[in-house]
N, C-alpha and C positions, 0 to 999 in steps of 0.2 A: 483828581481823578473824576471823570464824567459817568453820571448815571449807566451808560452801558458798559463800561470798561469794569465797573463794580461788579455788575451781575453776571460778566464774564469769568470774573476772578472769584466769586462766591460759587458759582456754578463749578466751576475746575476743581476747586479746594474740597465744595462737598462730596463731588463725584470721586476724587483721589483718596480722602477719607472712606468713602464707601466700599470702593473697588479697588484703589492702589493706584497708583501710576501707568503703571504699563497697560491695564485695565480700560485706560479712560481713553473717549478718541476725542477728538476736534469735536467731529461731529455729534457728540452726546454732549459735550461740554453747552456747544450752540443750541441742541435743541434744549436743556435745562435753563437754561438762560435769557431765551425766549428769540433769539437772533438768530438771521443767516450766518452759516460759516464763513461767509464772505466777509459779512461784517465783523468776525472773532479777527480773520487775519490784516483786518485790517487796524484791526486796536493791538496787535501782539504780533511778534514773530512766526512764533509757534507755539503748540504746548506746555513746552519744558520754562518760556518767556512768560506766561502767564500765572504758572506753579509759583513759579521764581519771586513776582511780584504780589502773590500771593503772602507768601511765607514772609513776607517783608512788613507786612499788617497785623498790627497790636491784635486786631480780631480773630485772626488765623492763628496766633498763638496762645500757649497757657500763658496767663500774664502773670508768670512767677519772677519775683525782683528782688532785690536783697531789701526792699524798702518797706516789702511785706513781713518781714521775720524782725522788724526793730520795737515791736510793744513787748519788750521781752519783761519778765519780773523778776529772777534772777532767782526762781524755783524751780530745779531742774524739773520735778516731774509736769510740773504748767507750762512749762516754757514748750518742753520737746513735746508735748502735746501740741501746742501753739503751731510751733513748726512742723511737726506732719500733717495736722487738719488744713492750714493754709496751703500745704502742696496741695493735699487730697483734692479739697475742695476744688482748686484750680485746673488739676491734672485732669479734666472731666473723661468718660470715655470715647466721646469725640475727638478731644488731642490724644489722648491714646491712639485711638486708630489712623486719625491725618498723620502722626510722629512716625507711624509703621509705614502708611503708606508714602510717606517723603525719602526714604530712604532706600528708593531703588537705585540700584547701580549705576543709573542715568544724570540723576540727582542728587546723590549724596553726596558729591565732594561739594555741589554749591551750598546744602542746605543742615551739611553739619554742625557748620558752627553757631547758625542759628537754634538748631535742633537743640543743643550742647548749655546753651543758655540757660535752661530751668535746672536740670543738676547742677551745673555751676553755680547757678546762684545758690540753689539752695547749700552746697558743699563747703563753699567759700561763708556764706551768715555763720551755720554750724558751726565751721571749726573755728570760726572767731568769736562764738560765742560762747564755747568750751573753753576757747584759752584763758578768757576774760572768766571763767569762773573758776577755772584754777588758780588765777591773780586773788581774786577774790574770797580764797581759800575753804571755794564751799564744793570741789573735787580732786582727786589724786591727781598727779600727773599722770597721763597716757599717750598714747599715740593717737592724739587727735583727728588727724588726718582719717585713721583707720576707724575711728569711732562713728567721724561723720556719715563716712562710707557707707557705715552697718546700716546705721541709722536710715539712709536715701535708700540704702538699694531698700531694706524693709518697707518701705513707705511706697517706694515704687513697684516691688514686687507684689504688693496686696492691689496697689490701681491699675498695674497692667493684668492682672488674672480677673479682675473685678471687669473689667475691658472686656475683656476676651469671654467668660464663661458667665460672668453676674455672681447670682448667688446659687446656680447651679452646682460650681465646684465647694463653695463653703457657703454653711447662714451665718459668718461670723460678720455679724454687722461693722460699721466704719470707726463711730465710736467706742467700742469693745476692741475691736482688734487696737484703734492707737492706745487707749488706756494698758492693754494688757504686755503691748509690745514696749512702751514706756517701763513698764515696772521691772519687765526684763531688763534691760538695757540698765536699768538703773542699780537693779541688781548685782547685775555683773560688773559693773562699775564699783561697786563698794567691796569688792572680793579683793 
């Protein structure tokens, strides 16, 4: 990819995070960018081509992987700490708001399954790292699947409101909130 087709693609992704998609035109994309529109279509189709090839870049995404959830110690309250601070951290509030604004009805059938990637990975570590502690006889059997669930949406539900309001809606800070959501969780797991 050549130096301007970069700053075309950095330019579109932050303007889409900023404002959304339907939000952003050519012509803001080019002036952010530092280039005639002429030269945007001439490296890209259109808009929706440039988004596209955007969302296709390690950069543009949370780089959440199942590769990050493998320093496990096989202490559940360390572990699922481990695994929501590694979203957290990643989820930053910039991919929060790019993840919203990718998912306009223009875009979303190309850029779900990418989208789809950070809960799955995270979904998939989880519940295999549940099953493996049940092998390992240090939890009950459950409905894993639904554990995980709890688990991501919880972690995701404190980083998209953290997104969206800061610490306007809560002062529950990030550390406090995973410690406290952990012991929940663990709680009710031992019932």
């Amino acid at each position: 990819m050549d130096e301007t087709s970069q700053k075309i693609i950095d330019a579109a992704m932050a303007l889409v995070r900023d404002k959304g998609y339907v939000a952003t035109t050519t012509k803001e994309i080019a002036k952010v960018a530092g280039v005639n529109e002429c030269t945007l279509f001439r490296k890209f189709k259109n808009k929706k081509d440039i988004v596209l090839q955007g969302v296709k870049q390690a950069g543009w995404r949370a780089n959440i992987t199942p590769k990050i959830f493998e320093n496990v110690q096989w202490d559940l309250q360390a572990d699922i700490e481990m695994f929501m601070k590694a979203y957290m951290d990643r989820m930053t509030p910039d991919f929060v708001n790019l993840s919203i604004g990718l998912r306009a009805p223009r875009l979303y059938e190309e850029t779900s399954a990418l989208i789809m990637k950070v809960p799955q990975a995270f979904l998939s570590s989880f519940t295999q790292y549940l099953n493996q502690m049940f092998v390992l006889g240090k939890i009950p059997k459950a409905d894993f699947d639904a554990l995980a669930l709890t688990v991501i949406s919880s972690t995701f539900g404190y980083t998209f409101l953290n997104a969206s309001f800061g610490n306007e809606l809560s002062k529950v800070e990030k550390d406090e909130y995973i410690k406290s959501s952990v012991q929940m969780f663990i709680k009710g797991l031992e019932q």
